[in-house]
PyMOL Python script that loads the backbone (N, CA, C, O; Angstrom):
from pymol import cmd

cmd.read_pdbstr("""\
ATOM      1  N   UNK A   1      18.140 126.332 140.007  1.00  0.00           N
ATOM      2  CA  UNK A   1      18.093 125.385 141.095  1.00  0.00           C
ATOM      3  C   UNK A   1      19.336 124.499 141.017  1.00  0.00           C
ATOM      4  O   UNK A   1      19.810 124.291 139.900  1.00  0.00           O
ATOM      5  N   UNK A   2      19.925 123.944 142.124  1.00  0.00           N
ATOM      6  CA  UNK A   2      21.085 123.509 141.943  1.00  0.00           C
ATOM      7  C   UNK A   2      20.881 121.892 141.687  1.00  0.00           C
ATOM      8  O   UNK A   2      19.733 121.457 141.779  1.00  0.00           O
ATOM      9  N   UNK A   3      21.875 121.058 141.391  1.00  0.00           N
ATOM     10  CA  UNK A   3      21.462 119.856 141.594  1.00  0.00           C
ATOM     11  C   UNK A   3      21.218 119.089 142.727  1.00  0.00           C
ATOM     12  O   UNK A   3      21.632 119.547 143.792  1.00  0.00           O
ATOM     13  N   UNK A   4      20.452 117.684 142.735  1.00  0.00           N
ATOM     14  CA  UNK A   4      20.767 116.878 143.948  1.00  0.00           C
ATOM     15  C   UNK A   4      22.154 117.198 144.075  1.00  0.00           C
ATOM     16  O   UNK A   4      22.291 118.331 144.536  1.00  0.00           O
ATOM     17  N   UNK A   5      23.271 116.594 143.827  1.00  0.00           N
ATOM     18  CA  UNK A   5      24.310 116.486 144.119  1.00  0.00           C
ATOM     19  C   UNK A   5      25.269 117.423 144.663  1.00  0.00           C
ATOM     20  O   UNK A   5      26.320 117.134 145.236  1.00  0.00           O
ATOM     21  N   UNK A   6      24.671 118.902 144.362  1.00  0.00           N
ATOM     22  CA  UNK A   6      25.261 119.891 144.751  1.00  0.00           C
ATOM     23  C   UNK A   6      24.518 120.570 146.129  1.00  0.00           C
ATOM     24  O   UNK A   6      25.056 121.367 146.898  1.00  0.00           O
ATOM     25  N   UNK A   7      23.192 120.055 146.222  1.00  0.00           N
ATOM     26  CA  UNK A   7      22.161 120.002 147.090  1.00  0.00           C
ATOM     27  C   UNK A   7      22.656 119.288 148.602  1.00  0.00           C
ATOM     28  O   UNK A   7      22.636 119.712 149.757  1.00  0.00           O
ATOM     29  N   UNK A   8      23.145 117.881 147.927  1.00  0.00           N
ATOM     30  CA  UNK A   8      23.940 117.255 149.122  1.00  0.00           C
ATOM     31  C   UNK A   8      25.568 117.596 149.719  1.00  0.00           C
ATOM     32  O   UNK A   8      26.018 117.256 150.813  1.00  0.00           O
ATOM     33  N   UNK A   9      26.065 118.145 148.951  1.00  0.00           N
ATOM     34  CA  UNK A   9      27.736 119.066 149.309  1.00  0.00           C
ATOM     35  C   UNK A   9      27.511 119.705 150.140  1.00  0.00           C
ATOM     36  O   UNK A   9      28.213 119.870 151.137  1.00  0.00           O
ATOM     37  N   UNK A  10      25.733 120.554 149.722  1.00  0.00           N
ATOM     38  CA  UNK A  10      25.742 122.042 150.443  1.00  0.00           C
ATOM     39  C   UNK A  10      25.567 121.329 152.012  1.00  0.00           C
ATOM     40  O   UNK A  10      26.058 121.758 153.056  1.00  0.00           O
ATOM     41  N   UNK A  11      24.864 120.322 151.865  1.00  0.00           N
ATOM     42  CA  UNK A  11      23.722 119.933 153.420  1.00  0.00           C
ATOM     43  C   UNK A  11      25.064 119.280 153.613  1.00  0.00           C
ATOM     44  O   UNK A  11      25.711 120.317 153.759  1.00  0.00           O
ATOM     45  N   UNK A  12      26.082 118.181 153.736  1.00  0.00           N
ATOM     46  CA  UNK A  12      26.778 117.676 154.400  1.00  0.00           C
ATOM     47  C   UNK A  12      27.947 118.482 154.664  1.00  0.00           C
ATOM     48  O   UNK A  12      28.385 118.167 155.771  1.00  0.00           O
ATOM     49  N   UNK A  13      28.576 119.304 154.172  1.00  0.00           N
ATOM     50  CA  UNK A  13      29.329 120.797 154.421  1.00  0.00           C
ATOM     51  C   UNK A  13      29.182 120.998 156.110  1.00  0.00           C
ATOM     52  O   UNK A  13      29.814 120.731 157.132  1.00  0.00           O
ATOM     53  N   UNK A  14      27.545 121.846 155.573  1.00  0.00           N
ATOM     54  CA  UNK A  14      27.246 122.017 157.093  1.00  0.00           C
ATOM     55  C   UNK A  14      26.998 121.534 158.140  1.00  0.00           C
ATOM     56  O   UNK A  14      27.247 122.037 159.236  1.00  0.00           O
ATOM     57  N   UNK A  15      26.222 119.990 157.822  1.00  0.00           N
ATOM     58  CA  UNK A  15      26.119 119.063 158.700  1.00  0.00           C
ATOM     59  C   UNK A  15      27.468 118.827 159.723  1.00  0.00           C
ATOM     60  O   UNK A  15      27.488 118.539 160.920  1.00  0.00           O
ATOM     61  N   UNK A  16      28.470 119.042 158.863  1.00  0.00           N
ATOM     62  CA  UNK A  16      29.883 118.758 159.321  1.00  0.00           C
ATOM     63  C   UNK A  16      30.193 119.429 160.776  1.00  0.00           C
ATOM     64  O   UNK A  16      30.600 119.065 161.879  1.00  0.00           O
ATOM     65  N   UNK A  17      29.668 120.879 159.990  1.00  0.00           N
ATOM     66  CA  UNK A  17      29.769 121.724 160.869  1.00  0.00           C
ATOM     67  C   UNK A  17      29.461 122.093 162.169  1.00  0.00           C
ATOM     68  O   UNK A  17      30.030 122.378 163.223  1.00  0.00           O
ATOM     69  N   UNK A  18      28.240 121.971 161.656  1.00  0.00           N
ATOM     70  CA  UNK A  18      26.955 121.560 163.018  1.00  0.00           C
ATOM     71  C   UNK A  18      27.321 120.580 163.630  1.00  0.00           C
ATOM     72  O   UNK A  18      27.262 120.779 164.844  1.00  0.00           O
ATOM     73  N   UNK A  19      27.720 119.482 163.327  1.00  0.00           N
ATOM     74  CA  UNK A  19      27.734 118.400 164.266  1.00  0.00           C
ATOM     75  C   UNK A  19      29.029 118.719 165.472  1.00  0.00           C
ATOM     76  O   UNK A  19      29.061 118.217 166.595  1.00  0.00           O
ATOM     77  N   UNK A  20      30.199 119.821 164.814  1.00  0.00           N
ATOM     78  CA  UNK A  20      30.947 119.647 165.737  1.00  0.00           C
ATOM     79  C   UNK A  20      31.210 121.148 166.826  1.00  0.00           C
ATOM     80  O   UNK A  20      31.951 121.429 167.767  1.00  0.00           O
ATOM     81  N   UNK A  21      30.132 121.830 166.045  1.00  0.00           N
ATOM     82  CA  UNK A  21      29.661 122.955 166.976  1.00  0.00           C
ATOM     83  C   UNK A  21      27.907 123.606 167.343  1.00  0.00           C
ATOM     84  O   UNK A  21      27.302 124.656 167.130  1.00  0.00           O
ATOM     85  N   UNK A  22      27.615 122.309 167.982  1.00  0.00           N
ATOM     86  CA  UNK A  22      25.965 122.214 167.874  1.00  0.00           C
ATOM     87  C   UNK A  22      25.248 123.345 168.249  1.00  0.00           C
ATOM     88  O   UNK A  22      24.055 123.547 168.022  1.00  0.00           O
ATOM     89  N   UNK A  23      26.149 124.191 168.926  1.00  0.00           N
ATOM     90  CA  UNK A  23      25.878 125.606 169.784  1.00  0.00           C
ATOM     91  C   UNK A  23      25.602 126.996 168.553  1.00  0.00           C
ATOM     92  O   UNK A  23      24.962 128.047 168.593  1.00  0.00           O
ATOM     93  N   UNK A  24      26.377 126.384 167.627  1.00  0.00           N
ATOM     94  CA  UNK A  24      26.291 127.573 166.075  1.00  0.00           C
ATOM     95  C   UNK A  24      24.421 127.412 165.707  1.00  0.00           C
ATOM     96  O   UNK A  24      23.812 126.458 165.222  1.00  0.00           O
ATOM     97  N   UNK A  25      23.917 128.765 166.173  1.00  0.00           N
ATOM     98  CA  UNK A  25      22.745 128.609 165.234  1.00  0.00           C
ATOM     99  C   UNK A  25      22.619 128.984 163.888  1.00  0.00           C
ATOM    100  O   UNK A  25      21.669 128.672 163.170  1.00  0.00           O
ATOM    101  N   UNK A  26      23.671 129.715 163.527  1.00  0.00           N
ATOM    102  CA  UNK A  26      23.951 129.664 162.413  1.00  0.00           C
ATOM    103  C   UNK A  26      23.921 128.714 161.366  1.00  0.00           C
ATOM    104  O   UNK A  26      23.398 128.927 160.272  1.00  0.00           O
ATOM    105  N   UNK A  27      24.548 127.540 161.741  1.00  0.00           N
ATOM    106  CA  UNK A  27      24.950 126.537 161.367  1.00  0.00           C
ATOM    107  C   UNK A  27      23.487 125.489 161.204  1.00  0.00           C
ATOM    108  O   UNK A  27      23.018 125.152 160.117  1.00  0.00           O
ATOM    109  N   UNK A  28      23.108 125.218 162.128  1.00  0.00           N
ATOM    110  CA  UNK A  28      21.632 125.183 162.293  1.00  0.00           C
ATOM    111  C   UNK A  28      20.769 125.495 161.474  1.00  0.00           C
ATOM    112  O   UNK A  28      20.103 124.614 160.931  1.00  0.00           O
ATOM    113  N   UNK A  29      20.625 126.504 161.262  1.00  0.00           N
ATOM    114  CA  UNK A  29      19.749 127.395 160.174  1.00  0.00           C
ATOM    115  C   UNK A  29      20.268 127.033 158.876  1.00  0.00           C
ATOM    116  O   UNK A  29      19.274 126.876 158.167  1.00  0.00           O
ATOM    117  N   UNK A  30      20.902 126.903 158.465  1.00  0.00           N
ATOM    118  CA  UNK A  30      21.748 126.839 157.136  1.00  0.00           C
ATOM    119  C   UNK A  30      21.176 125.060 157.229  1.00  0.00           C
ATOM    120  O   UNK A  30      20.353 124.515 156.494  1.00  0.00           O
ATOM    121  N   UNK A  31      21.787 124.583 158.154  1.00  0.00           N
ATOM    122  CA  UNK A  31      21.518 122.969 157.903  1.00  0.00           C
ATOM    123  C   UNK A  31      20.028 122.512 157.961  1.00  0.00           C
ATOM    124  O   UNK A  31      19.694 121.457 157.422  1.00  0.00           O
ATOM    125  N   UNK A  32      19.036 123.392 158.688  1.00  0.00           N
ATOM    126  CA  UNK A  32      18.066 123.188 158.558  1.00  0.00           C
ATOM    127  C   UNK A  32      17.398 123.394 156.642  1.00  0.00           C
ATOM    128  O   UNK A  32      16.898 122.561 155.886  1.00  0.00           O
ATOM    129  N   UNK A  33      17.731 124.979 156.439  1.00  0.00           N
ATOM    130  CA  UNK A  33      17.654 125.294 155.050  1.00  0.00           C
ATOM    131  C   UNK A  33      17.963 123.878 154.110  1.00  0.00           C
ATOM    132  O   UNK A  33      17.009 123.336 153.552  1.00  0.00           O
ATOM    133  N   UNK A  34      19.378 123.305 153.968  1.00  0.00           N
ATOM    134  CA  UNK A  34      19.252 122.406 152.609  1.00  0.00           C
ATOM    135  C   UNK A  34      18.849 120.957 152.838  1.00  0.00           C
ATOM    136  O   UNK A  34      18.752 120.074 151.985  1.00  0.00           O
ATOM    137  N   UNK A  35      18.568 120.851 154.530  1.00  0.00           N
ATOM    138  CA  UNK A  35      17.724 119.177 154.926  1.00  0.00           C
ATOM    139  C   UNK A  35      16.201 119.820 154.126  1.00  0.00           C
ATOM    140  O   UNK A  35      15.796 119.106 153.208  1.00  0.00           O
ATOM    141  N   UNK A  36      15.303 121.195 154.448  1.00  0.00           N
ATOM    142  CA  UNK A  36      14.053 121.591 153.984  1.00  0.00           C
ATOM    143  C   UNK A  36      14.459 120.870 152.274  1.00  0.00           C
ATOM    144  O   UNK A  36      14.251 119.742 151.826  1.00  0.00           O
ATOM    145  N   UNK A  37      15.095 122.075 151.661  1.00  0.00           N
ATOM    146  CA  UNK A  37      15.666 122.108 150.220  1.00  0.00           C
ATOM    147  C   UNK A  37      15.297 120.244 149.985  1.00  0.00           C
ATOM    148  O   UNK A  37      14.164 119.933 149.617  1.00  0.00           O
ATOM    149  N   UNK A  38      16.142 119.371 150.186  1.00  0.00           N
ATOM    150  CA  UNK A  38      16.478 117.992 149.797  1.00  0.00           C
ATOM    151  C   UNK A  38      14.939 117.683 150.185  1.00  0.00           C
ATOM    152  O   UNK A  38      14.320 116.778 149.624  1.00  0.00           O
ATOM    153  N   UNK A  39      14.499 118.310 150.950  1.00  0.00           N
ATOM    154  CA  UNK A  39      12.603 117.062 151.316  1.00  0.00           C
ATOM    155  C   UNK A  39      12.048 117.241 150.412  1.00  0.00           C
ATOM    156  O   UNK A  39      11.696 116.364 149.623  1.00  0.00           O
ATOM    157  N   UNK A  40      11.730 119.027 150.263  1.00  0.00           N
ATOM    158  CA  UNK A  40      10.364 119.550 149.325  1.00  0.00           C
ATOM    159  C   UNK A  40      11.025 119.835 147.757  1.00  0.00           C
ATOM    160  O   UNK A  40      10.207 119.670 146.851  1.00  0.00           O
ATOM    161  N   UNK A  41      12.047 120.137 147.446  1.00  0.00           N
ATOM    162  CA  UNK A  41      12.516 120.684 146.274  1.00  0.00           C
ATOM    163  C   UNK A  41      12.930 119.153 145.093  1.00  0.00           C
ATOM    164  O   UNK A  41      12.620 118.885 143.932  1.00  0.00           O
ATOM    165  N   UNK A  42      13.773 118.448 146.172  1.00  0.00           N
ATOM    166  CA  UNK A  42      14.194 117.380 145.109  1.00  0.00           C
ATOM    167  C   UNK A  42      13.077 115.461 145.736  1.00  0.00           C
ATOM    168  O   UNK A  42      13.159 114.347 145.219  1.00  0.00           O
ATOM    169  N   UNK A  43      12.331 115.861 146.784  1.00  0.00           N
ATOM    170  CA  UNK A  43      11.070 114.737 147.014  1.00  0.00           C
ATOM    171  C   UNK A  43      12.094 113.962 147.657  1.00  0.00           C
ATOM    172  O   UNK A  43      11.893 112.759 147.497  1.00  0.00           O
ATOM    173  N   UNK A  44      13.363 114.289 148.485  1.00  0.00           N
ATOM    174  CA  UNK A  44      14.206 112.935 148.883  1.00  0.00           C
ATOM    175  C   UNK A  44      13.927 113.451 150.932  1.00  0.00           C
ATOM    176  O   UNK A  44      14.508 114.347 151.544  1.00  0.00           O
ATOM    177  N   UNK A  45      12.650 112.283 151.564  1.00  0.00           N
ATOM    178  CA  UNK A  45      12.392 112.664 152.691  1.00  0.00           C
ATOM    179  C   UNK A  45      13.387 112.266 153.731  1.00  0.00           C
ATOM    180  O   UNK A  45      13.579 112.708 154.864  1.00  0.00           O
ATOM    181  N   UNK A  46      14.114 111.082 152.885  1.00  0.00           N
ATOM    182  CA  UNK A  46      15.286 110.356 154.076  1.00  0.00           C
ATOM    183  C   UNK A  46      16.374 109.764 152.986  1.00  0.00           C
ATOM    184  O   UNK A  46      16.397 109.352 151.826  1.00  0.00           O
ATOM    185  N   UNK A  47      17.333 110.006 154.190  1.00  0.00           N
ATOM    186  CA  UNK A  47      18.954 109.266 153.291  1.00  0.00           C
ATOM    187  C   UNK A  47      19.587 108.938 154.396  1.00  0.00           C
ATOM    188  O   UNK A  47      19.221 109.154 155.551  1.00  0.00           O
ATOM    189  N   UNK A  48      20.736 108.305 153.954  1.00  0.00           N
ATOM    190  CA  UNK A  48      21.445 107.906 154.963  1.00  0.00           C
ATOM    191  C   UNK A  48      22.981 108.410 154.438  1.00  0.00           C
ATOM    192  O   UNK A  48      23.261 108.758 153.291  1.00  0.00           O
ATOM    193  N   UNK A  49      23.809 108.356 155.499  1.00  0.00           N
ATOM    194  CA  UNK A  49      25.249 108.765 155.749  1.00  0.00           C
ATOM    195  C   UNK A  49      26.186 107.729 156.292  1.00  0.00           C
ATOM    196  O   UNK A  49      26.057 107.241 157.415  1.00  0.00           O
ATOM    197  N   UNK A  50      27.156 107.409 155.429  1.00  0.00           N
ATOM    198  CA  UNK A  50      28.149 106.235 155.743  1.00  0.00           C
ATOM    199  C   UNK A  50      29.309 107.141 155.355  1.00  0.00           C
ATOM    200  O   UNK A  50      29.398 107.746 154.287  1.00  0.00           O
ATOM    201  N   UNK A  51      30.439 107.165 156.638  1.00  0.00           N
ATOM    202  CA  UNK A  51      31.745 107.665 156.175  1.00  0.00           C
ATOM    203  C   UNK A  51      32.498 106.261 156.356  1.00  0.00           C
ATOM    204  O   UNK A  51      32.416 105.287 157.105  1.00  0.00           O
ATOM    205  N   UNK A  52      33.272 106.680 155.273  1.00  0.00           N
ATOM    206  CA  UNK A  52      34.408 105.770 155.064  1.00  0.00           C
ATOM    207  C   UNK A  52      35.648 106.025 154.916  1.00  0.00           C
ATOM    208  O   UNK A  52      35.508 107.246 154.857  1.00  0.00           O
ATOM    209  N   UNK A  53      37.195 105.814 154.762  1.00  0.00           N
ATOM    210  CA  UNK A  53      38.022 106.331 155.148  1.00  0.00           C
ATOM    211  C   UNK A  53      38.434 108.069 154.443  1.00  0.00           C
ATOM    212  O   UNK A  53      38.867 109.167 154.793  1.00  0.00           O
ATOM    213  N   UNK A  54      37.892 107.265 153.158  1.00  0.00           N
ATOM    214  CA  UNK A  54      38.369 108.875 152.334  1.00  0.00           C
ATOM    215  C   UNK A  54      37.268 109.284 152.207  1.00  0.00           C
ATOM    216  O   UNK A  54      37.211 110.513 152.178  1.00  0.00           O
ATOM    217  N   UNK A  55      35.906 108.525 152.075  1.00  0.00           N
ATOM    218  CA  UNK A  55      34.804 109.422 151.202  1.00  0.00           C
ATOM    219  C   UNK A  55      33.453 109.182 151.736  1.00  0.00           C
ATOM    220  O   UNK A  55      33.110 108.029 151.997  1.00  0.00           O
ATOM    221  N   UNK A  56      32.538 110.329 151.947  1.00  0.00           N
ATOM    222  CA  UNK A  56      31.469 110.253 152.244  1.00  0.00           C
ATOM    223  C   UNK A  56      30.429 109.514 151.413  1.00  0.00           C
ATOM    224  O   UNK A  56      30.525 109.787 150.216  1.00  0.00           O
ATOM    225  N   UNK A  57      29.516 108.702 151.703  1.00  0.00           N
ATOM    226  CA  UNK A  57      28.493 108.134 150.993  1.00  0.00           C
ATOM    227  C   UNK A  57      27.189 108.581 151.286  1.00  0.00           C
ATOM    228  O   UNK A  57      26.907 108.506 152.482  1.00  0.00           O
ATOM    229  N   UNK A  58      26.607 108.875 150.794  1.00  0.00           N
ATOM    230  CA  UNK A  58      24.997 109.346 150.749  1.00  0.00           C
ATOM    231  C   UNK A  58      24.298 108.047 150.362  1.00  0.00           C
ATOM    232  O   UNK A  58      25.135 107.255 149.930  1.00  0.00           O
ATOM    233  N   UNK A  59      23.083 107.552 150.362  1.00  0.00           N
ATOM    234  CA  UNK A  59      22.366 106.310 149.722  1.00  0.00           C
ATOM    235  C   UNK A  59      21.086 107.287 149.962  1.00  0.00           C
ATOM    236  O   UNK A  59      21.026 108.042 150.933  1.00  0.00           O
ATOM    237  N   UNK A  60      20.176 107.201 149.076  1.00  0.00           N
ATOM    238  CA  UNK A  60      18.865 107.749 149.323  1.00  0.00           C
ATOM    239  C   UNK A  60      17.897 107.355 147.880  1.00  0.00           C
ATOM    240  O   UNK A  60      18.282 106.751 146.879  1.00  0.00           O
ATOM    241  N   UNK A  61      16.680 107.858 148.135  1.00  0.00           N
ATOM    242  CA  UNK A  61      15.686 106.824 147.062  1.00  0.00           C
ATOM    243  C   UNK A  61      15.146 108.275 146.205  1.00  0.00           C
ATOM    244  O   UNK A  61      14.819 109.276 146.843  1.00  0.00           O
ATOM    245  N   UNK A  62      15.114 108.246 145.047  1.00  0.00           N
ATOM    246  CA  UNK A  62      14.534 109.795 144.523  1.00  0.00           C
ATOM    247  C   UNK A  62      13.857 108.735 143.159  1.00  0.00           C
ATOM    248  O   UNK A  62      14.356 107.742 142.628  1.00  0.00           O
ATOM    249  N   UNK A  63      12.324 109.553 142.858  1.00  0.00           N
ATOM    250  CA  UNK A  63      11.726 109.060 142.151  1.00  0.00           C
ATOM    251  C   UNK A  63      11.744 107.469 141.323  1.00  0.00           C
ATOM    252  O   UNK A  63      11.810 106.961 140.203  1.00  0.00           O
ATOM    253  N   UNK A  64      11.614 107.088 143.016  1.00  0.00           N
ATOM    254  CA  UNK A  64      11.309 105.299 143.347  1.00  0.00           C
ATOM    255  C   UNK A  64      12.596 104.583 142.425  1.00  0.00           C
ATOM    256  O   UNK A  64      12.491 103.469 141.912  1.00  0.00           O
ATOM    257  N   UNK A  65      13.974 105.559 142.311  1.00  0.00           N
ATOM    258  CA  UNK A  65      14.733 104.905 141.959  1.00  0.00           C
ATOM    259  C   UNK A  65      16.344 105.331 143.441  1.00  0.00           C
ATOM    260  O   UNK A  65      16.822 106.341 143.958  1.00  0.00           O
ATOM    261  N   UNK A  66      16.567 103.836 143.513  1.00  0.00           N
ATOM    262  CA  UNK A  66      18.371 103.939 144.478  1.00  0.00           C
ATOM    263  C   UNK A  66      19.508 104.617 143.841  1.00  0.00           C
ATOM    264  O   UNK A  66      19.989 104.559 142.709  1.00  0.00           O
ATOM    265  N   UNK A  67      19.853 105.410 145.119  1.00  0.00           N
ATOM    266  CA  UNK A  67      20.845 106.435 144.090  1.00  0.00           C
ATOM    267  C   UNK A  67      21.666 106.665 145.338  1.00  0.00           C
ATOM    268  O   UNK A  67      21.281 106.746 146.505  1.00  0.00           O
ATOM    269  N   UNK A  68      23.108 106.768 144.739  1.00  0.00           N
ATOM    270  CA  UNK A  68      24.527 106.732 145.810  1.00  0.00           C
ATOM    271  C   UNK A  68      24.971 107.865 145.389  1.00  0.00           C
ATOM    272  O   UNK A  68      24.588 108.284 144.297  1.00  0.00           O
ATOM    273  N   UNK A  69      25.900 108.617 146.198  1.00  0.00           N
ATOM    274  CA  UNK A  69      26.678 109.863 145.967  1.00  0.00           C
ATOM    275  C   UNK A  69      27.705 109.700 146.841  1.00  0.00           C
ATOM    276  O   UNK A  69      27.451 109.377 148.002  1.00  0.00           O
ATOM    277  N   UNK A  70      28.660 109.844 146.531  1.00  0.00           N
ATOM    278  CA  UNK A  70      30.441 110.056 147.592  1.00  0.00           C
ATOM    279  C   UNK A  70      30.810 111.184 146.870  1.00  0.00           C
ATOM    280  O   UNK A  70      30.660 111.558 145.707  1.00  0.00           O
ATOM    281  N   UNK A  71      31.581 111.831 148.342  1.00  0.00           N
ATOM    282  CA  UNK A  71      32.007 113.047 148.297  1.00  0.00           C
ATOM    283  C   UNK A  71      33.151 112.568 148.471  1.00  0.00           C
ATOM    284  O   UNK A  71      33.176 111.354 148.678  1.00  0.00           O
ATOM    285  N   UNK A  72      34.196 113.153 148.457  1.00  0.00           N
ATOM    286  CA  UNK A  72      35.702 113.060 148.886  1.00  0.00           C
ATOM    287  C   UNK A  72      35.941 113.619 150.656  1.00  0.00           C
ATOM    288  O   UNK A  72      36.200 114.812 150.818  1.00  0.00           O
ATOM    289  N   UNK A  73      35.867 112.967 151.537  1.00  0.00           N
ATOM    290  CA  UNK A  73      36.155 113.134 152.742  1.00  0.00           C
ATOM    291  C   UNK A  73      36.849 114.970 153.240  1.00  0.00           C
ATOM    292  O   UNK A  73      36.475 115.938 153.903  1.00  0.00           O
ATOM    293  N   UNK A  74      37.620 114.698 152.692  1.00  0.00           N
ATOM    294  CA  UNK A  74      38.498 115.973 152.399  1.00  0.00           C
ATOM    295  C   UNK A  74      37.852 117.158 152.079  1.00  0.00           C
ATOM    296  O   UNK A  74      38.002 118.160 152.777  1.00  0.00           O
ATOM    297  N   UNK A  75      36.726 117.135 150.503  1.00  0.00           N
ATOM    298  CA  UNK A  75      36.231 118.060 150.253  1.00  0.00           C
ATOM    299  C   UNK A  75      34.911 118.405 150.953  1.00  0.00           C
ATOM    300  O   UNK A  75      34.431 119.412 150.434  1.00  0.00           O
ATOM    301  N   UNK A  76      34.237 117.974 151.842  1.00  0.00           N
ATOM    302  CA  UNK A  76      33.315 117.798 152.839  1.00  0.00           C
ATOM    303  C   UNK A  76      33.755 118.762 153.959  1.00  0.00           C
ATOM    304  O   UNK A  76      33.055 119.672 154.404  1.00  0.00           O
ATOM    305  N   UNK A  77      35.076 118.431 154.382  1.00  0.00           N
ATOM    306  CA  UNK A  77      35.640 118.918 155.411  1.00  0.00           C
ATOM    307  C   UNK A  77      36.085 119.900 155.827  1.00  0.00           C
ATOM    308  O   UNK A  77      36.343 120.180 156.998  1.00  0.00           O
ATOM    309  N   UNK A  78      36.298 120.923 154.274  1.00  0.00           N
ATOM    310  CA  UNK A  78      36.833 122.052 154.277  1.00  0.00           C
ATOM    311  C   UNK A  78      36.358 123.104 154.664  1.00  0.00           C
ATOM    312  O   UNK A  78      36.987 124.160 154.602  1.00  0.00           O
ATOM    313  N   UNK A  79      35.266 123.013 155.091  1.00  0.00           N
ATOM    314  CA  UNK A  79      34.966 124.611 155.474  1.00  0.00           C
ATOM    315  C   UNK A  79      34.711 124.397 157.053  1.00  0.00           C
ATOM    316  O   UNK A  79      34.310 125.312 157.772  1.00  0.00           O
ATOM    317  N   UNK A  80      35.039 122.838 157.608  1.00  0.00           N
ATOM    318  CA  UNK A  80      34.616 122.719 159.146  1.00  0.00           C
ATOM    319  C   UNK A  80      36.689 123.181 159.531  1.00  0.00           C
ATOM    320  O   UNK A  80      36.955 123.700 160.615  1.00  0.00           O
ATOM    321  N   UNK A  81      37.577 122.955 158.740  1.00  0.00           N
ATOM    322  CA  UNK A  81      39.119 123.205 159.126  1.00  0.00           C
ATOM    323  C   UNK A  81      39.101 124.570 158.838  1.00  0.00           C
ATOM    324  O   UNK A  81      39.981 125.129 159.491  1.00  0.00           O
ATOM    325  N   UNK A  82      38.332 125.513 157.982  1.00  0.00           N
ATOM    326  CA  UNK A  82      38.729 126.570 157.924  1.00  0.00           C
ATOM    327  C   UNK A  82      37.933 127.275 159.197  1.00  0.00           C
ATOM    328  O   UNK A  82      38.566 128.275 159.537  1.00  0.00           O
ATOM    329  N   UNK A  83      37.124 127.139 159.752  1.00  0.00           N
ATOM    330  CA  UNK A  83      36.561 127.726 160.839  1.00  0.00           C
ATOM    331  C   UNK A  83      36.979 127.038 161.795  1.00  0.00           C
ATOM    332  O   UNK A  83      36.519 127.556 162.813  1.00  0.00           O
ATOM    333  N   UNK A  84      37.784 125.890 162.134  1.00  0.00           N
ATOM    334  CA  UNK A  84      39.019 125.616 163.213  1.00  0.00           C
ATOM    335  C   UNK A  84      39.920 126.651 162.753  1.00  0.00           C
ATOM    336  O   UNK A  84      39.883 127.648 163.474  1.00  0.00           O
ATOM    337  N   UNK A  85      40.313 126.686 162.269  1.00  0.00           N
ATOM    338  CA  UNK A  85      42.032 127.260 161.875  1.00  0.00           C
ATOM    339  C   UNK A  85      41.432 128.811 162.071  1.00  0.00           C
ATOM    340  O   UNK A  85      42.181 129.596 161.489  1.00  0.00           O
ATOM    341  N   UNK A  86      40.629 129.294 162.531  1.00  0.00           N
ATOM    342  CA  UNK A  86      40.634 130.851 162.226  1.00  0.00           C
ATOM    343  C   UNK A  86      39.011 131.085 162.975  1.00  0.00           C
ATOM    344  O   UNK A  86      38.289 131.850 162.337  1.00  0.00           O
ATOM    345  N   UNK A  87      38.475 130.555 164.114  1.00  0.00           N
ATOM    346  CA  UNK A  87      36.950 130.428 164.813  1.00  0.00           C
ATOM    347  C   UNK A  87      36.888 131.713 165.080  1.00  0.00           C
ATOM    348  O   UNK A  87      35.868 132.049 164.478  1.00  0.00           O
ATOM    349  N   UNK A  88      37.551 133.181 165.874  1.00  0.00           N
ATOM    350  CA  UNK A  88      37.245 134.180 165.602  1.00  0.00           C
ATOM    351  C   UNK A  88      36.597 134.354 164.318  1.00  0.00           C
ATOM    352  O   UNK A  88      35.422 134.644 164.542  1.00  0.00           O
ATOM    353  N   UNK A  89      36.871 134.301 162.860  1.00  0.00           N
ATOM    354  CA  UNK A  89      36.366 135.075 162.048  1.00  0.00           C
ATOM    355  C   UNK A  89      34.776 134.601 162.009  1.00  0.00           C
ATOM    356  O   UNK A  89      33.873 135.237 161.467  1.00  0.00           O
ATOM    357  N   UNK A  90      34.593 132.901 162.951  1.00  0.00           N
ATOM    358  CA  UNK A  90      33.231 132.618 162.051  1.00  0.00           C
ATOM    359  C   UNK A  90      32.515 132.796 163.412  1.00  0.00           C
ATOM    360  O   UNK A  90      31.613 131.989 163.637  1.00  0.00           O
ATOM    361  N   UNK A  91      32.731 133.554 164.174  1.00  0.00           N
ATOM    362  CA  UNK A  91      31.798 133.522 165.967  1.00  0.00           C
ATOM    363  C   UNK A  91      30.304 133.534 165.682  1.00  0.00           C
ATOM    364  O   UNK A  91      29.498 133.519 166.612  1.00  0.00           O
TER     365      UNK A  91
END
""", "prot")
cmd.dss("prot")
cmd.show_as("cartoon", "prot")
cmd.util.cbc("prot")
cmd.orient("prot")
């Protein structure tokens, strides 16, 4: 099982994705998959999302304790520029 933290890369990755091609059900499905994953697997039913210039912030509550995660803006982003830079391959 992977970690929270790797749990949240996977879900904001795609979130990325999804958000800027809402039409991908692909994308959808996948984002649906690690929002399920984060409810039932790691007990986290809600979080929140703050971007900031370089880095993503997560805030969310896991076993009645507050817990933060930042991603690097950049590394979040990379797989939404590689399917700009090349959208044939990901139709």
């Amino acid at each position: 099982m992977p970690s929270v933290q790797d749990a949240f890369y996977n879900y904001l990755t795609i979130y990325y994705v999804w958000k800027s091609r809402q039409d991908d059900t692909a994308a959808k499905e996948t984002l649906d998959f690690f929002t399920e994953m984060l409810i039932e697997d790691f007990g986290i039913p809600q979080w929140s999302i703050e971007e900031m210039e370089d880095f993503i912030e997560v805030k969310f509550q896991q076993d009645k304790k507050d817990r933060l995660l930042r991603f690097p803006y950049e590394l979040i982003s990379c797989m939404l520029h590689q399917i700009e830079d090349d959208p044939a391959r990901y139709a």
